[in-house]
N, C-alpha and C positions, 0 to 999 in steps of 0.2 A: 854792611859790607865793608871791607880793610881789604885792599889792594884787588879788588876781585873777589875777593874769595869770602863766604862767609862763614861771621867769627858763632863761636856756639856760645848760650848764656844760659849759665848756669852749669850744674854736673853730668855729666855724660853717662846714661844707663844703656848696658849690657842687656839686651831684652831677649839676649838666649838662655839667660842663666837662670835658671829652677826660681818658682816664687819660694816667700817664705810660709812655710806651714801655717795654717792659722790655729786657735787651742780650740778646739771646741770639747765641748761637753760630755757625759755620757750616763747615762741610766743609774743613779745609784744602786748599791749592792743590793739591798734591801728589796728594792725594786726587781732586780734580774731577779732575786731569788723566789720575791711571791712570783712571777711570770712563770717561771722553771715551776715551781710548785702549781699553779693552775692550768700548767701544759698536761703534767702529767696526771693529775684528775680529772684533765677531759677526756685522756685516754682510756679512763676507767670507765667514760660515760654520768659524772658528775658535773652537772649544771652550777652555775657560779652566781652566787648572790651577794648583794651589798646592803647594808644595815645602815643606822643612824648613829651619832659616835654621842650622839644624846641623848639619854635614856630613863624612862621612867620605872619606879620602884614595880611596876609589875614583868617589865620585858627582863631586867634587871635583877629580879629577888623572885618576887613571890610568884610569877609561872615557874619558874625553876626548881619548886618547892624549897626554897629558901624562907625560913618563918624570921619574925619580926628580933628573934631573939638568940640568932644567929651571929657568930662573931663577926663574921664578912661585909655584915652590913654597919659595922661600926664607923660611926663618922670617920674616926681616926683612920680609916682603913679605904675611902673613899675620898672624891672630889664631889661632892653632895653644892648644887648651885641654890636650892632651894629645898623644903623638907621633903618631897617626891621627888625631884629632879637632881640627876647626876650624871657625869660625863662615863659612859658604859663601863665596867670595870672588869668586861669579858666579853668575847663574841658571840659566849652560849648564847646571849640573846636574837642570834639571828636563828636558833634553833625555835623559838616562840613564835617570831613573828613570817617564819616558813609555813608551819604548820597552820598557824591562825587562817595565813593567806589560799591556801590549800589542803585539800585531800590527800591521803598515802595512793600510788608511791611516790616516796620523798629520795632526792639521792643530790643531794648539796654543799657546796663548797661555799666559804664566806670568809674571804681575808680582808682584815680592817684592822684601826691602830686603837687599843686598849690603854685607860689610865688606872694608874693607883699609887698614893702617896709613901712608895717603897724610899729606903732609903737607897741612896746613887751610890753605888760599887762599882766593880767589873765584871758581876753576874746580873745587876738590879738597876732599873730605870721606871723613872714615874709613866713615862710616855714608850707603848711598843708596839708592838705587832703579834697578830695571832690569826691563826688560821683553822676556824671550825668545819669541820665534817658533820653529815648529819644521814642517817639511811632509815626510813620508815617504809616498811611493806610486812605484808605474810610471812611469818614462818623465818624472818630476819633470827641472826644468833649469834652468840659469841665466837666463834668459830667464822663468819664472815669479817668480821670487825679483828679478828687477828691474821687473817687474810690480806685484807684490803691493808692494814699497816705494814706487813711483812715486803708487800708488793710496791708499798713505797717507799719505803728505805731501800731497798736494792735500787729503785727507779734512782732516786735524787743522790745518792749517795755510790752508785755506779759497782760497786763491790759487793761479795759480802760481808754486812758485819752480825756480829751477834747481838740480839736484842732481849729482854727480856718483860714481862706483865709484873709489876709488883703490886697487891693488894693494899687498897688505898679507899679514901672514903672522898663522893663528893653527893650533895643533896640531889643532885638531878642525874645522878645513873647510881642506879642498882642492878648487877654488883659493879665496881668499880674502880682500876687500878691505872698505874702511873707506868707509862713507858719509858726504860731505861735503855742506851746502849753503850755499849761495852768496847771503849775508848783505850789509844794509849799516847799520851801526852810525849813532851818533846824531850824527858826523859827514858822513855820507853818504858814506863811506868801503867799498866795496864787498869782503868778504872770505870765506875759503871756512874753514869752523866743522865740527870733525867731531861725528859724532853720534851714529854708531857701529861696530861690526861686523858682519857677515856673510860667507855663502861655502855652498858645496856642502861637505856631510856626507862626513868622512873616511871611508873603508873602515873602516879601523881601528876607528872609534868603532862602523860597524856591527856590525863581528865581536864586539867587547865585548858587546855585547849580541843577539848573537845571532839579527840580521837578514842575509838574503842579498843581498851590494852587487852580486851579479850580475844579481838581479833587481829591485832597490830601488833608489832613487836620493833624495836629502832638500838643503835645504838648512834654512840658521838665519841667526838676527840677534839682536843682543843691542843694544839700545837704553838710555842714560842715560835717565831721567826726567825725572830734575831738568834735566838741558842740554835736552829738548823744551820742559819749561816755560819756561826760561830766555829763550828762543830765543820763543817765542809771545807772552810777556808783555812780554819787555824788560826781565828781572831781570839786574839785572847784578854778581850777586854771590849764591855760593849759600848762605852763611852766614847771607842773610837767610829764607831759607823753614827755617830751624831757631832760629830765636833768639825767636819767641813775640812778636814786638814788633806790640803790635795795630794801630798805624800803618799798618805792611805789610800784615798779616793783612787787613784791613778792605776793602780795595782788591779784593778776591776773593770 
């Protein structure tokens, strides 16, 4: 106390005045975008499965009818940790180990992160994402599996765009093409962007796992992530959804 009166020590705070914001965090892109992507495959009635991002040469290669002498399976073209064992280098693998686990019918979703010793661009990374479809029952056709894709690009993509099936080759669907859609850049520049793969379920892959393709009929698709975000947002570079820079980050 000084004269009566008391003296105050230290700085005097204003405790009507607004705190200060604190930063918090928020869902990476990547992240919002498989959620978006899993909301609307349960709309479809697609159950959601998770895999192991470690994988052996049979979930891997050879259920997929993928033979020994296959370019895919070239070391150079893998993370090979041991002579069978390798960090998965697709999701199709959660097409093997659905089936293994169960009987048709099958109607499945499996997003998880996929490696391969690509060279790093602004289209290409060793480490990504991919999101497998999978549909096993009676009387399944190509006409359902261009259905169900038509139904999700309108979904995630909110408009319509144009897309189209181009004839393409992969060991575990027969017959089997590459879906393209028909894009126009920031010069209004009109171009067709692929996005990914699909196709009717080989026999082969059936008998692997020991479904009857006489009775059964399936297709799949194997979807980038990162190209649907790419492609939704107008990221034009995919180095940038992995480099932490919160400029970008923030925008999301």
């Amino acid at each position: 106390l000084a004269g009566g009166k008391r003296v105050a020590s230290g700085p005097l705070f204003d405790v009507t005045l607004p705190g200060k914001q604190p930063n918090l965090g928020s869902r990476h892109v990547i992240m919002q975008v498989t959620e978006e992507l899993l909301e609307i495959f349960g709309r479809m009635g697609f159950e959601v499965g998770y895999g192991p991002e470690i994988e052996d040469e049979r979930h891997n290669f050879i259920a997929l009818n993928i033979p020994p002498s296959h370019p895919a399976r070239d070391p150079l073209d893998n993370f090979y940790i041991n002579e069978s064992t390798l960090l998965r280098s697709q999701t199709s693998t959660m097409q093997i180990r659905e089936m293994e686990r169960r009987r048709p019918p099958i109607r499945l979703v499996a997003p998880g992160r996929v490696f391969r010793p690509d060279a790093v661009d602004a289209t290409h990374m060793y480490m990504f994402h991919q999101i497998e479809a999978l549909v096993v029952d009676e009387g399944v056709s190509m006409i359902d599996l261009k259905t169900t894709i038509d139904q999700f690009i309108q979904a995630f993509y909110g408009e319509k765009l144009h897309w189209r099936f181009r004839p393409s080759f992969f060991p575990f669907t027969e017959p089997s093409a590459e879906v393209d859609l028909l894009l126009r850049d920031k010069n209004g520049q009109e171009n067709w962007i692929e996005m990914g793969g699909c196709g009717m379920v080989d026999p082969n892959v059936f008998e692997a796992v020991g479904i009857d393709s006489e009775r059964y009929t399936g297709w799949a698709f194997g979807f980038g992530i990162e190209r649907l975000a790419m492609r939704k947002y107008g990221i034009g570079d995919i180095r940038w959804l992995f480099e932490n820079d919160l400029r970008f980050l923030r925008q999301f």
